[in-house]
C-alpha positions, 0 to 999 in steps of 0.5 A: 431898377435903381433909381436916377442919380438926381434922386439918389438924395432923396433914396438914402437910408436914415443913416445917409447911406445910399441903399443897393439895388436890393435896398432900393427894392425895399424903400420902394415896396415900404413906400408902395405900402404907404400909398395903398394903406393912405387909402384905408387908415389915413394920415393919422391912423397909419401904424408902421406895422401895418406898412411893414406887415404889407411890404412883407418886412418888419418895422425894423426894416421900416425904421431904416428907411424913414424915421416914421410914418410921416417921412414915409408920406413926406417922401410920397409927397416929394415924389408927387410934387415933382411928377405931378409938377411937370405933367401940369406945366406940361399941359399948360405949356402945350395947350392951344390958349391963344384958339381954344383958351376954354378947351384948353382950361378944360385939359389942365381941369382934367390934367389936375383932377387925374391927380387927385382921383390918382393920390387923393389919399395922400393929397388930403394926407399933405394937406391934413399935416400942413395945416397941422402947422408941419413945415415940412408938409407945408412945403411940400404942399407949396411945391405941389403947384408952383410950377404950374402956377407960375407957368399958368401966370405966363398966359394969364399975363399974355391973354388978359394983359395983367401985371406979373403980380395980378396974374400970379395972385390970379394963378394961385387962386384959380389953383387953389380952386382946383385943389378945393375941387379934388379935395371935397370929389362928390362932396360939392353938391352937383355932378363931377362933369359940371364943376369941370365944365365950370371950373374951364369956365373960370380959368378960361375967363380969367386968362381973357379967352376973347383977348387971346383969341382976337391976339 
């Protein structure tokens, strides 16, 4: 399937040429293969061989659709942080927070740790790159929850009363929690269910569940 329009840019080749129908097929299968080896090399063991060897093509082949291993996974990131993105203000935006603002907190919890349970290689993989110092992978990583966390300062502004600027920083926090969650799974010393409950908890107490609730 070609893909839409509004990713035509995204889908070009290194030459800026835009792929055919068969062309498209390859990207995706090299891609594909980028996100099921992320999984068993990681970032910076990643050959193009290995990527190429499971996509069924060559490295030359590889090398006309991205300019390396790192363009693979930065395309891989993009690709999530524009899917992602919308899901997660998805969730925010159709969640009860003014009745149930914990049971909402615990849906945008569940929402953000299907995520990374979904793509943690490649989301440790973005945030390995962007503490490198890469510009690119810094970016993306931004891009990753800013849409959320701006459609999360909305309600923490309405349901605690804060200034745009206090909820925005209380956002970010509360997203950055999130994402240190995912990134230490099974690391964090007590059982995955209880660190949602408790990251609901948080979220829940920082957009002001009583003052929502009496609103």
């Amino acid at each position: 399937m070609s893909p839409p329009a509004t990713d035509r840019a995204e889908s070009r080749a290194v030459n800026g040429r835009t792929p055919g129908q068969r062309g498209q097929a390859t990207r995706q299968a090299l891609l594909e293969a980028t996100r099921d080896l992320l999984e068993d090399f990681g970032y910076r063991d990643l050959r193009v061989v290995d990527i190429a060897r499971r996509a069924g093509t060559s490295a030359a082949t590889f090398y006309q659709y991205f300019e390396d291993v790192p363009g693979a996974i930065l395309q891989l990131a993009t690709d999530l942080a524009r899917d992602a993105g919308t899901g997660l203000v998805a969730v925010v935006a159709g969640a009860d927070w003014r009745h149930d603002a914990v049971g909402a907190a615990r849906q945008l919890v569940d929402a953000a740790m299907a995520v990374w349970e979904r793509d943690r290689a490649l989301l440790l993989a973005v945030s390995l790159a962007a503490g490198e110092g890469d510009a690119r992978f810094r970016q993306v990583r931004y891009d990753l929850t800013e849409a959320s966390v701006r459609a999360l300062r909305g309600v923490v502004a309405e349901g605690a009363g804060s200034d745009p600027i206090s909820a925005l920083a209380t956002a970010r926090a509360l997203f950055a929690m999130l994402d240190s969650i995912g990134a230490q799974a099974g690391d964090l010393g007590a059982p995955n269910l209880e660190l949602r409950g408790a990251a609901a908890a948080a979220i829940g107490a920082a957009v002001g569940a009583d003052a929502v609730a009496a609103g």
